[in-house]
C-alpha positions in Angstrom: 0.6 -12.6 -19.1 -3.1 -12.6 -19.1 -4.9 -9.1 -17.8 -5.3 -9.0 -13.9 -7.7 -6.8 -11.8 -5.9 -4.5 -9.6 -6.6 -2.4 -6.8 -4.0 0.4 -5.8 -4.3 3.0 -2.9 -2.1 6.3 -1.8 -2.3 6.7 -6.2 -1.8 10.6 -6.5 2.1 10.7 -5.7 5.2 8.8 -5.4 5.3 5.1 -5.6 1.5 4.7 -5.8 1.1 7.0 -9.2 3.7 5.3 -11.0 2.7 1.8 -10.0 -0.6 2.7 -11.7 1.3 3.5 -15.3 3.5 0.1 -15.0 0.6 -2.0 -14.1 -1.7 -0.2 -16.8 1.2 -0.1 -19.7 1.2 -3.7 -19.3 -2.4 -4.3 -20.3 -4.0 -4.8 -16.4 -7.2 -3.0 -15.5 -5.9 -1.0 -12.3 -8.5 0.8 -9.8 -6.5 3.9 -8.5 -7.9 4.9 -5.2 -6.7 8.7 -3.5 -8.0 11.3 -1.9 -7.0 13.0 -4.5 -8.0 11.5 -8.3 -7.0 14.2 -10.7 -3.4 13.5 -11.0 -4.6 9.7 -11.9 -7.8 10.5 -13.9 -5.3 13.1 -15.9 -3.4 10.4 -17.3 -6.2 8.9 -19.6 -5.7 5.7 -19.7 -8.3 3.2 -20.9 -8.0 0.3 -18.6 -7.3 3.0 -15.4 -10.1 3.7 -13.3 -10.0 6.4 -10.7 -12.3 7.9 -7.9 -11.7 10.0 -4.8 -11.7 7.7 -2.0 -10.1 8.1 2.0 -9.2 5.4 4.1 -10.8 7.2 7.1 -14.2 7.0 5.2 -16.1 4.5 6.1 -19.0 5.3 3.3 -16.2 5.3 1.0 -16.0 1.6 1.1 -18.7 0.8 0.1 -18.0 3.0 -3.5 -15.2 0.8 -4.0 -17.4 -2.8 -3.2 -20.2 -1.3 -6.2 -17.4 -0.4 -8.0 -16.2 -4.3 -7.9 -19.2 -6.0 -8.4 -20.4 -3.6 -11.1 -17.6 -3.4 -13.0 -15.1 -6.7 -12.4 -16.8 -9.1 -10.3 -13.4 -10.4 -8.9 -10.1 -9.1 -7.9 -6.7 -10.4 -8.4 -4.7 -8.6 -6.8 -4.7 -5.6 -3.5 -1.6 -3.6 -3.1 -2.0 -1.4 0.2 0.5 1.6 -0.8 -1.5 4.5 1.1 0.5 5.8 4.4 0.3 8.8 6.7 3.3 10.1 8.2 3.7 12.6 11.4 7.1 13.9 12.2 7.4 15.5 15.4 8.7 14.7 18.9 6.5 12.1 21.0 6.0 14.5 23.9 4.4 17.0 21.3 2.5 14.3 19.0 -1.5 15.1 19.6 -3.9 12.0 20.3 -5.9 13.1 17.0 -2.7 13.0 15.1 -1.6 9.4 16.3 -4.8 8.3 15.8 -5.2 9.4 12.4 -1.9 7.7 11.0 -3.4 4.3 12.9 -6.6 4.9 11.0 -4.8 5.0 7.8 -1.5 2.6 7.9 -3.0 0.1 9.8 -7.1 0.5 10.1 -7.4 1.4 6.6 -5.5 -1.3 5.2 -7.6 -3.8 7.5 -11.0 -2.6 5.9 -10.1 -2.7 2.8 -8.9 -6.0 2.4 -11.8 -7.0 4.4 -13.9 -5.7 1.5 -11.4 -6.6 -0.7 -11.5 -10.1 0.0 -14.8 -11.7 -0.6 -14.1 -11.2 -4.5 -10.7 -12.6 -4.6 -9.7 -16.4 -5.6 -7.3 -18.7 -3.8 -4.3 -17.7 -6.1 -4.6 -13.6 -5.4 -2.4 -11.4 -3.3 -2.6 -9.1 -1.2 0.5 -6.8 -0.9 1.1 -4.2 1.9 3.8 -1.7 2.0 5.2 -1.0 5.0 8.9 0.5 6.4 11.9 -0.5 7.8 11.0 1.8 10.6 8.2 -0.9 11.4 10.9 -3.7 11.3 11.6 -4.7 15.1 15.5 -4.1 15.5 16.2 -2.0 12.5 17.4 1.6 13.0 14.6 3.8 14.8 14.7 7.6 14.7 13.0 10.3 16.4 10.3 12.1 15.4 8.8 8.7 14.2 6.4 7.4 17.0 3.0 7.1 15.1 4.4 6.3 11.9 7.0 3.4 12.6 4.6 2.0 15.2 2.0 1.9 12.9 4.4 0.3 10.6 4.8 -2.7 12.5 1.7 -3.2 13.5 0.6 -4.0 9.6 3.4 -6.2 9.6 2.0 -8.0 12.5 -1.6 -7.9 11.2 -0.2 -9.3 7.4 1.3 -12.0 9.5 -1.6 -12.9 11.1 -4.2 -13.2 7.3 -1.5 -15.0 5.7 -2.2 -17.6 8.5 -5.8 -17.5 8.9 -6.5 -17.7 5.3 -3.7 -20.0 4.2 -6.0 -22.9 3.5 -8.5 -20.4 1.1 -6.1 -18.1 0.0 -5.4 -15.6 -1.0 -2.0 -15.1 0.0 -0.5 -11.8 1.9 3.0 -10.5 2.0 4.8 -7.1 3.1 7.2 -5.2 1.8 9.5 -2.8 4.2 11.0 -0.2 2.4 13.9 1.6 3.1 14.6 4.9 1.8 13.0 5.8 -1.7 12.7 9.6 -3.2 9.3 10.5 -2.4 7.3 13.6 -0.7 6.8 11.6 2.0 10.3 10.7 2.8 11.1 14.5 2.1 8.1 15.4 5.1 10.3 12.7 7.1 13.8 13.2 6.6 14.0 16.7 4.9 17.0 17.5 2.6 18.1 13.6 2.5 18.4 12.6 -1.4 18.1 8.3 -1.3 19.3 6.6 -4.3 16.2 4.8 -5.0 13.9 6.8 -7.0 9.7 5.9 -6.9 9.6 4.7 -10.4 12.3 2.3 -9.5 10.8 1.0 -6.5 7.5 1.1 -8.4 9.1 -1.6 -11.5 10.0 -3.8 -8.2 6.7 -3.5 -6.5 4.6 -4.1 -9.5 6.8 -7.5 -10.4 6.6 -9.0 -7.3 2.9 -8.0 -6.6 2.2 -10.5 -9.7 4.4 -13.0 -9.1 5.5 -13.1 -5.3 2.5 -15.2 -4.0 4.2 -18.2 -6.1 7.3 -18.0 -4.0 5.9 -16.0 -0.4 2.8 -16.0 1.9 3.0 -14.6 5.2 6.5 -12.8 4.6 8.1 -9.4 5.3 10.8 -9.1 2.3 13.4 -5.9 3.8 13.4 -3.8 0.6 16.7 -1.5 1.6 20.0 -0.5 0.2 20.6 1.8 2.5 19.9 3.7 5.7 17.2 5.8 6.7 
């Protein structure tokens, strides 16, 4: 498989840090974007690049548009993995805090692909990882307001690229994951151990990210084998 240019976010944990060692073990150049680098920049990998960068930021943007025409002059593919996560009763949930898991699950992911997208061809993809909680019908639970919400709205918004760029490209799919063993899911559902690990969702992510815009554009693929 010939090298690809890749752009990750929400790198520092989980899912996102171990998508990074996948996609770089395999020979890709991958462009690993957290608020927090180290935990990426410790790895040392050759074809990893790293810098602090925050989806609330609008100057940080622009570092990562430099960074593309300096460096790769195209991307192949974007995989939105960054997400914010409140858990705490609706009545108690503060403006500022509702507002600031918008600004990253759904704002952030608009601006960057908007950034993203001038420097991508007609075969590139654009993956956005979303929730089951943002899945209209699936199990809801409480204590999820902002986050779920936010969760389908990127659906919606996916929805809508896939269609207005369908004659260009590139092409845009979700993926809604159910549980997976991550800090995140532990600030969510404390205590509850899910059988998929990150690494495994990771191996899944990082195969269909390279070869799921042959088969999908405009799709929300229901990644789940259990419930939460």
């Amino acid at each position: 498989m010939m090298s690809k240019n890749i752009i990750i976010t929400g790198t520092s944990r989980g899912i996102g840090f171990e998508l990074v060692q996948l996609l770089a073990n395999q020979g890709h150049n991958v462009l690993a974007l957290s608020r927090n680098s180290n935990p990426v920049s410790q790895l040392n990998l050759n074809n990893v690049s790293s810098f602090t960068f925050d989806l609330c930021n609008e100057n940080d943007y622009v570092k990562v548009e430099d960074f593309i025409k300096t460096e790769w002059k195209h991307v192949d593919i974007l995989i939105n993995n960054a997400g914010a996560i409140v858990n705490k009763p609706f009545a108690e949930t503060t403006f500022q805090e509702f507002q600031k898991v918008y600004q990253t699950n759904v704002f952030g992911v608009a601006e960057l692909t908007k950034t993203v997208l001038p420097f991508m061809k007609n075969d590139g993809h654009v993956v956005t990882i979303s929730s089951m909680g943002g899945i209209q019908g699936s199990v809801k639970f409480p204590g999820l307001s902002a986050y779920s919400s936010s969760k389908g709205a990127v659906i919606t918004l996916v929805e809508l690229l896939a269609e207005e760029y369908k004659e260009t490209g590139p092409q845009f799919n979700v993926l809604a994951l159910g549980a997976v063993q991550t800090e995140m899911l532990e600030e969510a559902f404390p205590g509850y151990k899910p059988p998929t690990t990150a690494k495994g969702m990771a191996d899944y992510i990082q195969d269909f990210a390279l070869t799921g815009n042959k088969y999908y554009n405009g799709k929300v693929l229901q990644v789940s084998n259990s419930t939460p």
